[in-house]
C-alpha positions as CSV (number, residue, x, y, z in Angstrom):
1,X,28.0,-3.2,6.5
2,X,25.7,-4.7,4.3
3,X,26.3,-7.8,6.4
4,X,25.9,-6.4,9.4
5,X,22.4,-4.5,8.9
6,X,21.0,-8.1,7.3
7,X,22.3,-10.1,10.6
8,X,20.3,-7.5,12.9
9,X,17.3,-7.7,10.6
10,X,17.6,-11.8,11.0
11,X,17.8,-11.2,14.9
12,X,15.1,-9.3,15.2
13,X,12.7,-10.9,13.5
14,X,13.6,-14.1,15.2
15,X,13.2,-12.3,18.6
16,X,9.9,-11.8,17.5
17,X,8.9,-15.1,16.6
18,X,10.3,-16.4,19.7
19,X,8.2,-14.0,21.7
20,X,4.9,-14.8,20.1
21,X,5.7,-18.6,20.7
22,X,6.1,-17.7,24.2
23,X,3.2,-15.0,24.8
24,X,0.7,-17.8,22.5
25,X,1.6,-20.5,24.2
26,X,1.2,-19.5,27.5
27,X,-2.3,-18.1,26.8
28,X,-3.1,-21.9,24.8
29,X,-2.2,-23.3,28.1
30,X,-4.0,-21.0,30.2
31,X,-7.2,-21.8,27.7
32,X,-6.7,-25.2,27.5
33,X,-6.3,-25.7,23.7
34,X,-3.3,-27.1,22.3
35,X,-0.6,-25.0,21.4
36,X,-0.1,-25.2,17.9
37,X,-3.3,-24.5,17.2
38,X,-3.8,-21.2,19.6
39,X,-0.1,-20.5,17.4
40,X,-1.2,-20.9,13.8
41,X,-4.5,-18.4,14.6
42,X,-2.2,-15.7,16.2
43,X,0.2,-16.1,13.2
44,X,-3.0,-16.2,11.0
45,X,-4.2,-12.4,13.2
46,X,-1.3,-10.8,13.2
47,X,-0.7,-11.2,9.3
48,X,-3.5,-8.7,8.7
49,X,-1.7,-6.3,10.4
50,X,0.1,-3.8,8.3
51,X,2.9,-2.5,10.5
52,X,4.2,-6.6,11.4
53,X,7.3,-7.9,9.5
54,X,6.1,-9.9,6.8
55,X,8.2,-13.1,6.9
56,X,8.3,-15.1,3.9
57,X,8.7,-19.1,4.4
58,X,11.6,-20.1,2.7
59,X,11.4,-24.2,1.9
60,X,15.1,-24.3,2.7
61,X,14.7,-23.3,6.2
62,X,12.0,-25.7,6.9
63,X,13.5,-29.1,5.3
64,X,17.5,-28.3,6.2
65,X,17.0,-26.6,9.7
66,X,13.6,-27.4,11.2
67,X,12.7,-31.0,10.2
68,X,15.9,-32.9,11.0
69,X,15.7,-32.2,14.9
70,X,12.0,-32.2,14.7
71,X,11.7,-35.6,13.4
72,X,14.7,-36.8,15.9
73,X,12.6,-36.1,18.5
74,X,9.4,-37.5,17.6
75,X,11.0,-40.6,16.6
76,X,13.2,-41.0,19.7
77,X,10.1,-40.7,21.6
78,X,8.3,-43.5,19.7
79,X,7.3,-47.0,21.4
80,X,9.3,-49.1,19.0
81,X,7.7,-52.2,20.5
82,X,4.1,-50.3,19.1
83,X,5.8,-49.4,16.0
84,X,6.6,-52.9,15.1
85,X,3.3,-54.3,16.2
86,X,1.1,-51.7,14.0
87,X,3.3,-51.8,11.2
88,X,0.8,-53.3,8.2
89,X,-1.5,-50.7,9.8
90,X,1.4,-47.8,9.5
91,X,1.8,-49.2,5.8
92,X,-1.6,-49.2,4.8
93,X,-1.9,-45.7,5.6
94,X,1.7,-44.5,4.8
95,X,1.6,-46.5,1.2
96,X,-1.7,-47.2,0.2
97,X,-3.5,-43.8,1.9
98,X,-0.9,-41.5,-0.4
99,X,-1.3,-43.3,-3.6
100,X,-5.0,-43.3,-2.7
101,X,-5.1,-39.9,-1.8
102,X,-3.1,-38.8,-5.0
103,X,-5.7,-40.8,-7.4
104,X,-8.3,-38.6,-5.6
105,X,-7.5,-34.9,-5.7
106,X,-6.5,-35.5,-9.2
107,X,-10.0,-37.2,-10.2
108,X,-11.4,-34.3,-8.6
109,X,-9.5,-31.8,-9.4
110,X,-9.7,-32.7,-13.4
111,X,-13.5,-32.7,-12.8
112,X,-14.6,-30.2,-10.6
113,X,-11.8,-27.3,-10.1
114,X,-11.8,-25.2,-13.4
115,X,-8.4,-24.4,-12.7
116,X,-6.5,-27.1,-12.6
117,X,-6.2,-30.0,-14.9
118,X,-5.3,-34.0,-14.1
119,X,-2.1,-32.9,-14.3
120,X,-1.5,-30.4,-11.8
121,X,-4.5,-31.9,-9.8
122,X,-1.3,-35.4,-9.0
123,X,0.5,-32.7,-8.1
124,X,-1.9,-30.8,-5.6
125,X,-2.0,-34.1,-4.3
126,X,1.3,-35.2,-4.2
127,X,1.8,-32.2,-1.8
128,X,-1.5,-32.8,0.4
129,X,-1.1,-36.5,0.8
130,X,1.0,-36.6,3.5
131,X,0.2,-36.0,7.0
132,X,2.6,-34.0,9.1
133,X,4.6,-35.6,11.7
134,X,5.0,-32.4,13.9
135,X,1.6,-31.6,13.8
136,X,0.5,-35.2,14.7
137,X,3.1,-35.5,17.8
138,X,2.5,-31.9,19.0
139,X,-1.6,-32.0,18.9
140,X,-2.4,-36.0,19.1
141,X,-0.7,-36.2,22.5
142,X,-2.2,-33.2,24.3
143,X,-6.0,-34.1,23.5
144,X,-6.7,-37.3,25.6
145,X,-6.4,-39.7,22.3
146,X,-6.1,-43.2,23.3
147,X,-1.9,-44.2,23.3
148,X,-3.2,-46.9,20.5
149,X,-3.9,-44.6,18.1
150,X,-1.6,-41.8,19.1
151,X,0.9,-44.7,18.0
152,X,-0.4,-45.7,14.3
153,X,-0.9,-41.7,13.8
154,X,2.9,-41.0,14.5
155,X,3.9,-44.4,12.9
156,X,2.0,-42.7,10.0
157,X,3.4,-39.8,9.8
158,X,7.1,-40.5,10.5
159,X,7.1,-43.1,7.2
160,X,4.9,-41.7,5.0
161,X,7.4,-39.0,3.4
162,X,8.8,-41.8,1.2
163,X,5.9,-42.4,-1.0
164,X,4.7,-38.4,-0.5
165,X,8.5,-37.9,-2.1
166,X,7.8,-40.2,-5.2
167,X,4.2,-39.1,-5.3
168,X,6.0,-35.1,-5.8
169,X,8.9,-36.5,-8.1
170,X,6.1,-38.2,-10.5
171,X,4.2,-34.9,-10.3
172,X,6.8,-33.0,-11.5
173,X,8.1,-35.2,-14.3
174,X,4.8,-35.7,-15.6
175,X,3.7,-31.6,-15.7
176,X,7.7,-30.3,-16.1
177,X,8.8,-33.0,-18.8
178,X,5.6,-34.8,-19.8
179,X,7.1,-38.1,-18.1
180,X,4.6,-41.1,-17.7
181,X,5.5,-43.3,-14.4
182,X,5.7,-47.4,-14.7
183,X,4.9,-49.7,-11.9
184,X,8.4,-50.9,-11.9
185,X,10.0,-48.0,-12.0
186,X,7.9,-46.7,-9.0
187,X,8.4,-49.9,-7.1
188,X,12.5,-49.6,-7.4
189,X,12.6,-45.5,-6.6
190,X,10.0,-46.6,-3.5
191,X,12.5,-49.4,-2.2
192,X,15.6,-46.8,-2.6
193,X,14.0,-44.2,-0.8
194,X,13.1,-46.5,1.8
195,X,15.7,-48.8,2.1
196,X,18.9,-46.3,1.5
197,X,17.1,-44.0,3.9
198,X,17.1,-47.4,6.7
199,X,20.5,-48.2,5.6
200,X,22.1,-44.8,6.2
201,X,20.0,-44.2,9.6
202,X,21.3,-47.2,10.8
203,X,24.7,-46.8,9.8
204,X,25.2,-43.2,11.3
205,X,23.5,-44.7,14.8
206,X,26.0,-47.9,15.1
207,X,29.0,-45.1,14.5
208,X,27.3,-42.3,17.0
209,X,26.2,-45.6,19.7
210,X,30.2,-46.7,19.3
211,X,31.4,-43.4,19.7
212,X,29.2,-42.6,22.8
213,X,30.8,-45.0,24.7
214,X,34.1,-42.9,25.3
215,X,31.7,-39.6,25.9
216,X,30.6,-38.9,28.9
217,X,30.3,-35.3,29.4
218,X,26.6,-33.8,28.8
219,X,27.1,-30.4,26.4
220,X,29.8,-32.1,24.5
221,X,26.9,-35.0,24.3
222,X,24.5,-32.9,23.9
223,X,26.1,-31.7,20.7
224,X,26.1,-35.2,19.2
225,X,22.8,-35.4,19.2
226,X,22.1,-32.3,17.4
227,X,24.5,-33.3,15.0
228,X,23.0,-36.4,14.6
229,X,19.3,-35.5,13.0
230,X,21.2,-32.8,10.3
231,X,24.0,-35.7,9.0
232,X,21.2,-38.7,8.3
233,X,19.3,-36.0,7.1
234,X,22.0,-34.2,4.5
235,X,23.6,-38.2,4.2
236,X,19.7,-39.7,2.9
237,X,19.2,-36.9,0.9
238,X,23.2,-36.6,-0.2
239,X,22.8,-40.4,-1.9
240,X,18.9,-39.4,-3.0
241,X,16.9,-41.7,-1.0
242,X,15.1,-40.2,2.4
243,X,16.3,-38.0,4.4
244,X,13.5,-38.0,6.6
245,X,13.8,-42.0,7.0
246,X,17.2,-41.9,7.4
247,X,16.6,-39.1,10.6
248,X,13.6,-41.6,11.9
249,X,15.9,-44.4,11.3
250,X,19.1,-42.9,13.2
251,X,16.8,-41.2,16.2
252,X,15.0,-45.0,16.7
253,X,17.9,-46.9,16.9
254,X,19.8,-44.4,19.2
255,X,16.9,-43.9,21.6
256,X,17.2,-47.7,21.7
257,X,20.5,-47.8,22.8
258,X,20.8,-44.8,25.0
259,X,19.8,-47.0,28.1
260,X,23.2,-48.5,27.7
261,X,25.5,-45.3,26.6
262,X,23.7,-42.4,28.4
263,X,25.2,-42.1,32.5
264,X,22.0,-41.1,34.4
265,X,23.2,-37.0,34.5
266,X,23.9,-36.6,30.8
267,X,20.5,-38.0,30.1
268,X,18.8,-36.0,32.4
269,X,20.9,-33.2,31.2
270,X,20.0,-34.2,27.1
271,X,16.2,-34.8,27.6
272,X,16.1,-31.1,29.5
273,X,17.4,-29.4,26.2
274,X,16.0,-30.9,23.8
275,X,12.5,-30.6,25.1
276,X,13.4,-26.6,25.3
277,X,14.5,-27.1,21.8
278,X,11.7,-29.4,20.8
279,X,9.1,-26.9,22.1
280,X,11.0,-23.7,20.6
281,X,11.2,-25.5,17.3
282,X,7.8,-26.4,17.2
283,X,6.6,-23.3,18.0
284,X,8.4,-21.0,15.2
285,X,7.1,-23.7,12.7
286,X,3.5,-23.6,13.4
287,X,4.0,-19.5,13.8
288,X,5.4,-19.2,10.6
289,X,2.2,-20.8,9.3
290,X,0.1,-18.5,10.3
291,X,2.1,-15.3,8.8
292,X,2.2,-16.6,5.4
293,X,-1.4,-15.6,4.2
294,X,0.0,-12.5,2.9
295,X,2.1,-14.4,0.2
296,X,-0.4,-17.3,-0.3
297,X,-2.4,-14.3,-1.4
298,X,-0.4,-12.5,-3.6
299,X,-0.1,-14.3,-6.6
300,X,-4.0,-14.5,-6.9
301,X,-5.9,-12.2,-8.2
302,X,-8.4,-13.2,-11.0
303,X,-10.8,-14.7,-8.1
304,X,-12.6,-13.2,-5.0
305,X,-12.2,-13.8,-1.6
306,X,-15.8,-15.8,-1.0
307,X,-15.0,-17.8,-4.2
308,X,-11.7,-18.6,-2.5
309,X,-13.1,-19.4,0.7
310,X,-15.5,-22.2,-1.3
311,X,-12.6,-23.7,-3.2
312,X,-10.5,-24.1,0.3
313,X,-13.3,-25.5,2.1
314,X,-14.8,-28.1,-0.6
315,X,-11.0,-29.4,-1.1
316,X,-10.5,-29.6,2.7
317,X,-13.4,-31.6,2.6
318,X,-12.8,-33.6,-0.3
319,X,-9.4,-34.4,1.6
320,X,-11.2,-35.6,4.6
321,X,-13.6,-37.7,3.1
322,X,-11.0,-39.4,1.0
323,X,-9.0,-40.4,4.5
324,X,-12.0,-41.7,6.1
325,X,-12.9,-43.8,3.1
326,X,-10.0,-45.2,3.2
327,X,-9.6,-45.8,6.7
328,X,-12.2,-48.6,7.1
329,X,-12.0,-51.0,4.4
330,X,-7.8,-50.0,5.0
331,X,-8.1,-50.9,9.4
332,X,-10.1,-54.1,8.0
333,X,-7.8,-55.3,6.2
334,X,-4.9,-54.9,8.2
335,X,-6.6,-56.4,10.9
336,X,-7.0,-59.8,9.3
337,X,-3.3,-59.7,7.7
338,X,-2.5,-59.1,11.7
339,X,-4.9,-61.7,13.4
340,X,-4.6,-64.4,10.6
341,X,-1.0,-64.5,9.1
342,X,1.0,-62.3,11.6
343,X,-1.2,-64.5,14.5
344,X,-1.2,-60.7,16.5
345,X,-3.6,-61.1,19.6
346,X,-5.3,-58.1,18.3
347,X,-8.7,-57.5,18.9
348,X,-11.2,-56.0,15.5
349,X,-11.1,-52.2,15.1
350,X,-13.8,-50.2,16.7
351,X,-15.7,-48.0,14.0
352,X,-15.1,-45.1,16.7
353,X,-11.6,-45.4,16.7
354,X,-11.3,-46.6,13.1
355,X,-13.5,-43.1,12.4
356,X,-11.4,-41.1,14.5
357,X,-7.8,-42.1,13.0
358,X,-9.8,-40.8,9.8
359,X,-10.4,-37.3,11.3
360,X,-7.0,-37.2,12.4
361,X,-4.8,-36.7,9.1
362,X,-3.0,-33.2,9.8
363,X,-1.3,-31.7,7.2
364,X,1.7,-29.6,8.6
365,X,4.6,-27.2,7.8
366,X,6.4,-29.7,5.2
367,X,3.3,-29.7,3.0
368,X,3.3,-26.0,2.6
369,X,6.6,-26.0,2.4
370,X,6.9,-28.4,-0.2
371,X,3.8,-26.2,-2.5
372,X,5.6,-23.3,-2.1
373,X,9.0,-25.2,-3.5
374,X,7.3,-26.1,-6.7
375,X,8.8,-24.3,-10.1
376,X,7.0,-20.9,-11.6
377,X,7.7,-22.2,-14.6
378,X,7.0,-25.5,-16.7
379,X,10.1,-27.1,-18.5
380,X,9.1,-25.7,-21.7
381,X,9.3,-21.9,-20.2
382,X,5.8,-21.3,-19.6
383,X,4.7,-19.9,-16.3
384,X,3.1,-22.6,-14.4
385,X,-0.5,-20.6,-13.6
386,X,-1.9,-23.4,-11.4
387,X,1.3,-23.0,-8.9
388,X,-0.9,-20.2,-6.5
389,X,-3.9,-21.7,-6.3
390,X,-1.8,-25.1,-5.6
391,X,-0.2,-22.9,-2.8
392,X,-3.4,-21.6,-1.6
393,X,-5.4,-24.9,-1.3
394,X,-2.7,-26.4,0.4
395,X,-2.5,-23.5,3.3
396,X,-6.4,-24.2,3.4
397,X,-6.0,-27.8,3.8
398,X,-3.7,-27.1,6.5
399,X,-5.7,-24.7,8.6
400,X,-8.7,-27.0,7.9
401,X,-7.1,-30.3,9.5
402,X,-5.1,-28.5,12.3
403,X,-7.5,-25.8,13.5
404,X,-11.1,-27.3,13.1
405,X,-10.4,-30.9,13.1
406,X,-8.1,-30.4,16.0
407,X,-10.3,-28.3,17.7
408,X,-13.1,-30.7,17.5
409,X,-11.3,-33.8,18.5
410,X,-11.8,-33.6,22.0
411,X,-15.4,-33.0,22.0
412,X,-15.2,-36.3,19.7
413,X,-13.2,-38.6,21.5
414,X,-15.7,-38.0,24.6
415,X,-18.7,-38.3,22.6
416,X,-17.3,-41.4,20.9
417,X,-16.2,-42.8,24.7
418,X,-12.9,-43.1,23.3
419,X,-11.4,-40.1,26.5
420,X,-9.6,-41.1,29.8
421,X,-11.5,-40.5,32.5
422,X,-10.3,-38.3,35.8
423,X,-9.8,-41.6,37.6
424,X,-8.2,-43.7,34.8
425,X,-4.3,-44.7,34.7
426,X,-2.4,-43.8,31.8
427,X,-1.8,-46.3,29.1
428,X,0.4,-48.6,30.1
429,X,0.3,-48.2,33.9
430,X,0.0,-51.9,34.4
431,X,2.7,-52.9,33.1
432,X,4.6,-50.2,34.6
433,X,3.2,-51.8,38.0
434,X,4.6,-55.0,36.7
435,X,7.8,-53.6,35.9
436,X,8.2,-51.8,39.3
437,X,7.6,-55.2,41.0
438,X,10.5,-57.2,39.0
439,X,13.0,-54.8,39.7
440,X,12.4,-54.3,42.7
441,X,12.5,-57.8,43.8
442,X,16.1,-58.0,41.5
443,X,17.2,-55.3,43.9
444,X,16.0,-57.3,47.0
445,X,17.2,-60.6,46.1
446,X,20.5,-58.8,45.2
447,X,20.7,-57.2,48.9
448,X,19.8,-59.9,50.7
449,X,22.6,-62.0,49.2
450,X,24.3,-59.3,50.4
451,X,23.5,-58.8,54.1
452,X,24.1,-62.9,53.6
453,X,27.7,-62.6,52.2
454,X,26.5,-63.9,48.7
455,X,28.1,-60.8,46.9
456,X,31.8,-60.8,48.2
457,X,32.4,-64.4,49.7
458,X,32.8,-62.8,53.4
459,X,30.2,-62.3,56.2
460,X,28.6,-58.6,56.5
461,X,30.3,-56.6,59.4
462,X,28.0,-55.2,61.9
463,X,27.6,-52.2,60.3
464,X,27.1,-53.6,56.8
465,X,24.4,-55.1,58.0
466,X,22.7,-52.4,59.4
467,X,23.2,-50.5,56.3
468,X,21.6,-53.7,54.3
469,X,18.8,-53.8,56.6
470,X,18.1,-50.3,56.4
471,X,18.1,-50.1,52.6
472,X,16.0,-53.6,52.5
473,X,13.4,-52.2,54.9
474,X,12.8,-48.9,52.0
475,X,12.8,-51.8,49.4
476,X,10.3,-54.1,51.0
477,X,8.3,-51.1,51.8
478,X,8.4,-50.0,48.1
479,X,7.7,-53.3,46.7
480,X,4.7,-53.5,49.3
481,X,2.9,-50.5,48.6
482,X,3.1,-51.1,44.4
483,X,1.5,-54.2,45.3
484,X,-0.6,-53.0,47.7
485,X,-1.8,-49.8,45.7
486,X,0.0,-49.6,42.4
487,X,0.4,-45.8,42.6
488,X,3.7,-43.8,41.6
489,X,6.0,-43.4,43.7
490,X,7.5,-40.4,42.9
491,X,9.6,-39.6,46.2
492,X,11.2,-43.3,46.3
493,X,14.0,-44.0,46.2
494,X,15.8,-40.7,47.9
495,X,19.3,-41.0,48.8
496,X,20.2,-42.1,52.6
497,X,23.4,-41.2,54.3
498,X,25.0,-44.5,55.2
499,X,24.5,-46.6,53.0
500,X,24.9,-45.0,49.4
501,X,27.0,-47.4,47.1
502,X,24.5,-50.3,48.2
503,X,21.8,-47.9,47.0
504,X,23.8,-47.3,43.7
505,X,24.5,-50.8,43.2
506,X,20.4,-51.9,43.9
507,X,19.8,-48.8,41.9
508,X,21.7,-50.7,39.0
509,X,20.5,-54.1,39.3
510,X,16.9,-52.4,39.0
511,X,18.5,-50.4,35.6
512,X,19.6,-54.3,34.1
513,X,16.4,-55.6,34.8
514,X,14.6,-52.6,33.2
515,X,16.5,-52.7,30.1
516,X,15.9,-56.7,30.1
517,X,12.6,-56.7,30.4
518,X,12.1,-54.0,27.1
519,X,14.8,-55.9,25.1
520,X,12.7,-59.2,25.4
521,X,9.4,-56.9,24.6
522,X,7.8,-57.6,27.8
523,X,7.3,-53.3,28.3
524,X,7.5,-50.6,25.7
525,X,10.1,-48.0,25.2
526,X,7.3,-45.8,26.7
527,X,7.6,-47.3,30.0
528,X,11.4,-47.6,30.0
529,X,11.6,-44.1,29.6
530,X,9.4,-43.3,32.9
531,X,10.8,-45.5,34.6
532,X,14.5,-45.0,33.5
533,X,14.0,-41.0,34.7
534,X,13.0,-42.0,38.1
535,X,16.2,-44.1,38.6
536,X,18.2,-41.5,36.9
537,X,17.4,-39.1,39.4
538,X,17.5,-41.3,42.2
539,X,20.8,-41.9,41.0
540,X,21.9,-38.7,40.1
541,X,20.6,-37.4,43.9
542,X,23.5,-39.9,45.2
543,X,26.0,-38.6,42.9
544,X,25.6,-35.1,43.7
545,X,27.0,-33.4,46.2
């Protein structure tokens, strides 16, 4: 019974959740704000009131059940092409941003916080240092920011948990067992975390790819992939290297090879639920942010609420002004190890866009989760007093750099002149227009050798012919008009009666030279991916009866 009555309890309360993600997020959209910020206020509001649920957040819940599939996603949708090309910028700010970041709130902290000593000041930072890969995906996207820096921002995010993870292990050995670090010790636990995480990723996405290829059925597929994210999560963590890097790892290297193992349906089917369960996921997380004033509040209770209020504020902005210092001498540098030894035709960073990646470091759901983990008690029994106001700095720090830096970003990108105008294409567009051209002309060659008996050996029949003619005509026409205009076609390519295994067939050369053209780095994954849904739903129209 006891079971029973805690199982209708769970349901309800989840019931709730999900109908304040959906009631807040349709008012964010009608307002024009970002979601997860119109989210974290209501969960912020509706704490204060007495008759709501209160809903603790259990650390558990958020690193076992939330951030595998949420990191699966953001990585799968990351432009691996970008990743690569920004990655001693990703690495200055991933490596040398935490440790810097670390060094800093506990300078400060030993020097200006009464509270809290040098020790417990590494640790404050240890939790703080890290941005927040949902946050950065969920918010970055839906502002305008330029794809450049959307791409070093989630780069960022999805590698820095590695050194944020040793940062928190050194915290806690020096304040738990009075253990000092070395620089060689460090260097092997960071290489572990990083490389075992790599190493298992890639492992678990070769056996998943092989096993793909004798699946073709889109729930029973569609359970893989949820599968995937929770076993490179539980396998990183299960041989104590990354989890997170293993999940980033794994959800790269299979968004890579999906072009090959995914039949146009499935995929169609796949990317349908799991942006449902991307969106769901995201919005319980940034919910359950907002409801956990209450127990930030409750261990504290020697200060008041406007000393409070100063301590959150001056420690947000310490933690702002420690990202942008970092940030330029950091883009500098990276710059020259890019244009000089990498020979990167990169142009110098912009002090607007170098100054906005500063104001963009959102802390998330991990970092309060990870403050609340931390012990009540120090190893030799005492009770750890700093652990509250850790908590509560934290949760400031978080609704500091997701509520007022996020709501200020898109008055700054304009003012800066860093926003897409009305009439500009999105990033990328040309080469999207380039790509549209090459396949298409693949598909043309490929029909007229046709209509010429190229393909079989044997002359076209009458009506073979007229079926090649017909489909040539739509592809000329196509192929015309992106040259002629360069806009999206979104209605090409709709299935004819006569004629439909050519169309299939053309439809497949265009795939091959799609999946060529990213493999040798000529587009990014970003463009694959739009252009791979158009052909999967021409091709799926065909298919369907």
């Amino acid at each position: 019974m006891p079971l029973a009555g805690n199982l209708h309890t769970a349901e309800t309360v989840f019931l709730f959740l999900l109908v304040l993600v959906a009631l807040f997020a349709a008012l964010a959209q009608r307002l024009k704000i970002p979601y997860p910020i119109v989210l974290v206020l209501a969960g912020l509001g509706i704490s204060f009131v007495p008759s709501v649920p209160r809903i603790p957040l259990d650390p558990n819940l958020i690193f076992l059940v939330f951030l595998p599939p949420l990191l699966y996603a953001s990585a799968w949708n990351t432009n691996l092409r970008e990743f690569r090309k920004n990655l001693v910028t990703i690495a200055m700010l991933a490596l040398g941003l935490v440790a810097f970041t670390v060094w800093g709130v506990a300078e400060v902290a030993d020097r200006f916080i009464t509270a809290l000593d040098w020790k417990s000041g590494f640790l404050l930072g240890a939790v703080v240092a890290t941005t927040d890969a949902i946050a950065a995906a969920s918010i970055a996207k839906s502002i305008g920011l330029p794809q450049g820096i959307v791409d070093i921002l989630e780069g960022e995010s999805l590698v820095n948990d590695a050194t944020g993870l040793l940062a928190l292990e050194f915290g806690l050995g020096l304040l738990l067992r009075n253990e000092t670090p070395t620089v060689a010790g460090g260097a092997i636990r960071l290489l572990w975390l990083l490389g075992g995480g790599v190493l298992v990723g890639l492992l678990l996405g070769v056996v998943i790819a092989w096993l793909e290829r004798w699946v073709d059925d889109g729930p029973v597929e569609m359970v893989v992939s949820v599968i995937a994210p929770y076993a490179a999560y539980l396998a990183g963590e299960g041989i104590r290297s990354s989890g997170v890097i293993a999940v980033v790892t794994c959800g790269l290297y299979l968004s890579r090879r999906s072009a090959q193992f995914f039949s146009p349906t499935t995929r169609i089917q796949i990317l349908g639920a799991w942006d449902a369960l991307n969106f769901m996921l995201n919005g319980l997380v940034f919910v359950l942010i907002g409801l956990q004033l209450p127990y930030v509040m409750t261990g504290i209770r020697n200060e008041s609420w406007p000393t409070l209020l100063q301590y959150g504020s001056v420690f947000s902005l310490v933690l702002i002004v420690l990202r942008l210092i970092w940030m330029y001498p950091a883009s500098i540098f990276a710059s020259f190890v890019r244009r000089k030894l990498l020979k990167q035709p990169v142009e110098r960073p912009q002090g607007r866009e170098i100054f906005v990646l500063g104001w963009t470091g959102m802390r998330g759901v991990v970092a309060l989760a990870a403050a609340i983990s931390l012990p009540e008690t120090l190893g030799d029994g005492r009770v750890f007093a700093q652990r509250n106001l850790i908590v509560f700095l934290t949760f400031s720090v978080i609704l500091v750099t997701l509520v007022v830096q996020g709501l200020s970003l898109p008055a700054l990108i304009r003012r800066l002149g860093l926003a897409k105008t009305p009439g500009e294409g999105p990033d990328g567009e040309k080469e999207e227009r380039y790509a549209r051209r090459v396949m298409l002309r693949a598909a043309i060659e490929h029909l007229e050798a046709g209509a010429r008996g190229g393909t079989s050996g044997a002359a076209a029949s009458e009506a073979e012919t007229h079926a090649y003619r017909e489909l040539l005509n739509r592809y000329r026409y196509r192929l015309e008009a992106v040259q002629g205009v360069g806009q999206n076609l979104q209605g090409a390519g709709a299935a004819l009666q006569r004629g439909k295994e050519l169309q299939l067939d053309a439809l497949r050369i265009e795939r091959s030279t799609l999946i060529e053209l990213r493999d040798n780095e000529t587009i990014g994954d970003d463009v694959l991916r739009h252009l791979e849904t158009e052909l999967d739903l021409s091709e799926a129209r065909l298919t369907t009866r």
